[in-house]
C-alpha positions as CSV (number, residue, x, y, z in Angstrom):
1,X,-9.4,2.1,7.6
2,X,-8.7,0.3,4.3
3,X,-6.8,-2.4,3.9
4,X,-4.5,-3.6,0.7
5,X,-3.2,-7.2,0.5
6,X,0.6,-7.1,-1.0
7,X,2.9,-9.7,-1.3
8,X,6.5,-8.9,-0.7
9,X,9.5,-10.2,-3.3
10,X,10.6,-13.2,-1.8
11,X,7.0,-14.1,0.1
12,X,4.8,-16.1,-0.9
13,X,2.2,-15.0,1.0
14,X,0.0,-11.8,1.3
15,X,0.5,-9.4,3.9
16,X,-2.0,-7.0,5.1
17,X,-1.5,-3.3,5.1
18,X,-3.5,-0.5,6.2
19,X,-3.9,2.6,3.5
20,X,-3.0,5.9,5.3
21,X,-2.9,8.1,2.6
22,X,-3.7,8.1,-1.0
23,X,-2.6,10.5,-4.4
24,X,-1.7,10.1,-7.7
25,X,0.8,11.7,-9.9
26,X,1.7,11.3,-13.5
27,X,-1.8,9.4,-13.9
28,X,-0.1,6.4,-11.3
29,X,-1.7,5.5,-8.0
30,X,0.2,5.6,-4.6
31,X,-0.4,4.7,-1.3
32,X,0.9,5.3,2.0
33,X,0.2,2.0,4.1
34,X,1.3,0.7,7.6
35,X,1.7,-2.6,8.7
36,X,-0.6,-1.8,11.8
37,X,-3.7,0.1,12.2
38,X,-2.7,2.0,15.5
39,X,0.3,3.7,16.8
40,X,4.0,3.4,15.7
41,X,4.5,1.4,12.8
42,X,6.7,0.4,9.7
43,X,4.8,2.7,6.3
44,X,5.8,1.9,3.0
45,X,4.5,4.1,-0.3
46,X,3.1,1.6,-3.0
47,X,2.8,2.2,-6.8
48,X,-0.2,0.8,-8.3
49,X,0.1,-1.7,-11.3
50,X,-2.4,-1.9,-14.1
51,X,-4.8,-5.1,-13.6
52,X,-7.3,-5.9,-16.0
53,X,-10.0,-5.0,-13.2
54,X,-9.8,-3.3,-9.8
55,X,-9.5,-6.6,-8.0
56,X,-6.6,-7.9,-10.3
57,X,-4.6,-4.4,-9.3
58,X,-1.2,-4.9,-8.0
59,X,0.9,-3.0,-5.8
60,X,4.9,-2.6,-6.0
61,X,7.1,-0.8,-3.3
62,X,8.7,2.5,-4.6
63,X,12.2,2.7,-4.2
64,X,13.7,5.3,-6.6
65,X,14.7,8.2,-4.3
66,X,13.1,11.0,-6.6
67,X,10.2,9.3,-7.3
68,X,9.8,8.6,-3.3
69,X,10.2,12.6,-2.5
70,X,7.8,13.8,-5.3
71,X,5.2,11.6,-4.0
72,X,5.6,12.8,-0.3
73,X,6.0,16.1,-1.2
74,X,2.0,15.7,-2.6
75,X,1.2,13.8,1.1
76,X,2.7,16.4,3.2
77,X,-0.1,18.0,4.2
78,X,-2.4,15.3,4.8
79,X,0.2,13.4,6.6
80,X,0.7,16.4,9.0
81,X,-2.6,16.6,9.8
82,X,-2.7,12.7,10.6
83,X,0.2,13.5,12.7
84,X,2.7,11.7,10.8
85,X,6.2,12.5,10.4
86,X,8.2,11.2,7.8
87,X,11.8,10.5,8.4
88,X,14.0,11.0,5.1
């Protein structure tokens, strides 16, 4: 399973999280993550941020409610088949 390194406003260090899904929309990246590999966990959708290379990519938590639903409603598939159910 991939794995993105984000650090959380307020951190100051990474935190590892484990890419469950992937789409884009409006030419911006998103990506479902977990906090653990297995079983129940905490998932967050990310927004990618323009970096000057791949490895200089950053990652911000989407919080706008729309913006949240339109990019779920392009994961619901996939995430059904996972076996994930999203709580709204």
């Amino acid at each position: 399973m991939k794995k993105v390194q984000f650090i959380p406003d307020g951190e100051d260090r990474a935190v590892d999280f484990f890419v469950l899904e992937e789409t884009r929309l409006a030419g911006k990246q998103y990506l479902l993550v977990t906090d653990v590999p297995d079983g129940d966990g905490e998932a967050l959708i990310l927004r990618a941020c323009k970096g000057e290379t791949e490895e200089d990519k950053s990652f911000e938590i989407v919080e706008d409610e729309k913006e949240l639903s339109a990019v779920l409603l392009l994961m619901r598939d996939s995430l059904e088949e996972l076996g994930i159910e999203v709580q709204e």
